[in-house]
C-alpha positions in Angstrom: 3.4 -1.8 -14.0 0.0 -0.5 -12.8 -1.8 -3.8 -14.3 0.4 -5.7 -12.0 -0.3 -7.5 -8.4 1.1 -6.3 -5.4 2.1 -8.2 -2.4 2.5 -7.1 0.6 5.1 -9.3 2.6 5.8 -9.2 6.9 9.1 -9.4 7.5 8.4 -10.4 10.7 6.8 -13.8 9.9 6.4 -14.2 6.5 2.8 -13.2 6.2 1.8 -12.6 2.7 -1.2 -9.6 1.5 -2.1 -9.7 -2.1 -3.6 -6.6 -3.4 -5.4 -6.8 -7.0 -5.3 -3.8 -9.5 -8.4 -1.9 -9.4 -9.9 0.9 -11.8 -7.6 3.6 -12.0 -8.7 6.7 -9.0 -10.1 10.3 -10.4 -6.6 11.5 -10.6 -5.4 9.0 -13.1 -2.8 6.7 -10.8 -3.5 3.0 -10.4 -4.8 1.7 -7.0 -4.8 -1.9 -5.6 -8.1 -3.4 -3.6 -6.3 -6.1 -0.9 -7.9 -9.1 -2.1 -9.9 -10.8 0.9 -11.0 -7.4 2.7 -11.5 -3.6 1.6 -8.2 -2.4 2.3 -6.2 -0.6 -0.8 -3.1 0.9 -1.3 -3.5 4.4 -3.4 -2.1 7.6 -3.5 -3.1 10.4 -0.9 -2.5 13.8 -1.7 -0.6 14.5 1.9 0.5 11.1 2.3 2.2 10.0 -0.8 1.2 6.4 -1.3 -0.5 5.1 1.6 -2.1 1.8 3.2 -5.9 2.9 3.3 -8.9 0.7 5.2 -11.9 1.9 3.5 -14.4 0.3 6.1 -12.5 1.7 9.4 -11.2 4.9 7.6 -7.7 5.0 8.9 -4.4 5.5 7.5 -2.6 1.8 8.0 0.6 2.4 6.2 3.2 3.7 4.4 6.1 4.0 2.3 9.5 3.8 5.1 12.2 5.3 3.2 10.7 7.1 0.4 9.6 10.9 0.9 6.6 11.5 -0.5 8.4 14.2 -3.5 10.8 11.1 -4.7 7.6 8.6 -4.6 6.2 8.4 -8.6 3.4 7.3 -10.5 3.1 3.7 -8.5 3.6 2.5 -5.3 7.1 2.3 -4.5 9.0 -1.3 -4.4 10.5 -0.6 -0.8 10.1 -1.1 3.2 6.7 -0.4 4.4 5.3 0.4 8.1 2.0 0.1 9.5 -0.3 0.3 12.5 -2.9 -1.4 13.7 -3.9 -0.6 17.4 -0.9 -0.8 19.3 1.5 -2.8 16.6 3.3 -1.9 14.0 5.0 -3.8 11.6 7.3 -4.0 9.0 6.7 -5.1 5.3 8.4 -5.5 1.9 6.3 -3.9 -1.2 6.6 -6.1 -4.3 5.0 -6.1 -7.7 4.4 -9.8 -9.0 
């Protein structure tokens, strides 16, 4: 499944965030590079699979409803929140 596209979809207004596969990390999982900014979704050793913006280094988001012991070798297909400033919002992981 790694060599698959993710998208990222808002629930709250359809907005749509493609993220590309990307060489796999020093740890051997998969990561995904957003495609129009450097934003990727990878896996954090205290965080489980996590929303990551390289340029700002902040932690955007993250799996909702999947503890980080249950969450395997991709990014789980689930509800997704994140933060940016003072919102948050909701979004639906997808492979395509």
């Amino acid at each position: 499944m790694a060599e698959r596209a993710i998208e990222m979809r808002r629930l709250s207004d359809g907005a749509v965030y493609r993220f590309l596969p990307a060489p796999v990390a020093e740890d051997g999982l998969p990561r995904f590079k957003r495609a129009d900014k450097d934003i990727w979704i990878l896996r954090d050793s205290d965080f489980g699979w996590i929303v990551w913006d390289a340029e700002e280094q902040a932690l955007m988001g993250r799996p909702w409803d999947v503890a980080i012991n249950r969450q395997g070798a991709t990014p789980p297909e689930c509800d997704w929140v994140s933060r940016k400033g003072a919102n948050s919002f909701v979004y639906r992981l997808v492979f395509v």
